[in-house]
N, C-alpha and C positions, 0 to 999 in steps of 0.2 A: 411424727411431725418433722423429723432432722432428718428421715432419713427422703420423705417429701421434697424436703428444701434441697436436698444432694441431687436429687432424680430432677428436679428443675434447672438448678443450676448447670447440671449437666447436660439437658437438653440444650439449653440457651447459648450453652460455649458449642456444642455441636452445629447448631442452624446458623450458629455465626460465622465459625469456619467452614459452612460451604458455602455460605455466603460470598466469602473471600475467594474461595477457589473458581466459584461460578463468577466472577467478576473479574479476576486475572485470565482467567479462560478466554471470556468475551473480551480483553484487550489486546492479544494477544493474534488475534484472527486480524488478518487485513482483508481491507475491499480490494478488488481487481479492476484496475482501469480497463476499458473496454478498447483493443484493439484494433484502427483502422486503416493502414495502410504504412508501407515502406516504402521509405525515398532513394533515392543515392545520393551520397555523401561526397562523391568527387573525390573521394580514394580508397583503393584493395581495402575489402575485408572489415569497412565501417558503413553505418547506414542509418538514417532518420527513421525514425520511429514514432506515428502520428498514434496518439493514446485519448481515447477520452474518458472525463472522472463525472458520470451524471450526478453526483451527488452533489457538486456545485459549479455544473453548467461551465464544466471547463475543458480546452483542448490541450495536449502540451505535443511536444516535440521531445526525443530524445535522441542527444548524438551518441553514438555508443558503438563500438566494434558487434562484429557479429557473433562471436563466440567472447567469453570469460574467461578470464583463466585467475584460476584461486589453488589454496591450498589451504589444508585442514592446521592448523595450530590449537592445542590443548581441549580437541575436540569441537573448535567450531570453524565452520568456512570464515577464512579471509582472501576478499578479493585483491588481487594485483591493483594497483593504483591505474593505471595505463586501460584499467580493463572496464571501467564505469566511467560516463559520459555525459555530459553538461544538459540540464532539460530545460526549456524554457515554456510556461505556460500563457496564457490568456482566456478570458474570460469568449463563451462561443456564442455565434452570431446566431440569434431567433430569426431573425427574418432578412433576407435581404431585402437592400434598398433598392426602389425601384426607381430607374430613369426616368426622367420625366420628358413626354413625349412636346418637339416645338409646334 
C-alpha cells in the first residue's frame, strides 16, 4: 500500500514538472513579424523597416541602423545602445476607402 502511494506521488511530481518545462518552453519561442519592405532613412547606414504582426492586425515601422553591434558580457549578447531603433506601430487598413465619384 506505501509503497503504491510513493509510485503515485512520484508519478504526479514527475507530470508536474514537465508540465513546467513544457510551458517555460512554449514561452520562450517568439512569433516573427512578417517582413515587408525597406525604406531610407535620409542617413549612411540606417533604414525603415516595414514589419507586420498578423496576430493582431498590425503594421509598425522600425528606425534602426543596418548592422548591430553587440558584445557578449557573462555569456549573453548585449546590444550597444546606438545599435536598436525607435518602432512605431498602428493598427492595418482592411479596406481602403473609396472615393466617391461627383
Amino acid at each position: 500500500m506505501m509503497r503504491s502511494l510513493y509510485l503515485l506521488v512520484g508519478g504526479l511530481v514527475f507530470l508536474s514538472s514537465f508540465s513546467v518545462c513544457a510551458q517555460s518552453t512554449q514561452q520562450n519561442q517568439k512569433t516573427q513579424m512578417q517582413y515587408i519592405s525597406t525604406f531610407e532613412a535620409g542617413q549612411p547606414g540606417a533604414g525603415i523597416y516595414k514589419l507586420y504582426d498578423a496576430s493582431d492586425d498590425v503594421i509598425c515601422y522600425v528606425l534602426m541602423p543596418d548592422t548591430a553591434t553587440r558584445k557578449q558580457i557573462d555569456g549573453k549578447w548585449v546590444y550597444e545602445s546606438n545599435s536598436l531603433g525607435s518602432i512605431s506601430c498602428l493598427k492595418a487598413r482592411t479596406t481602403i476607402p473609396q472615393k466617391s465619384a461627383k
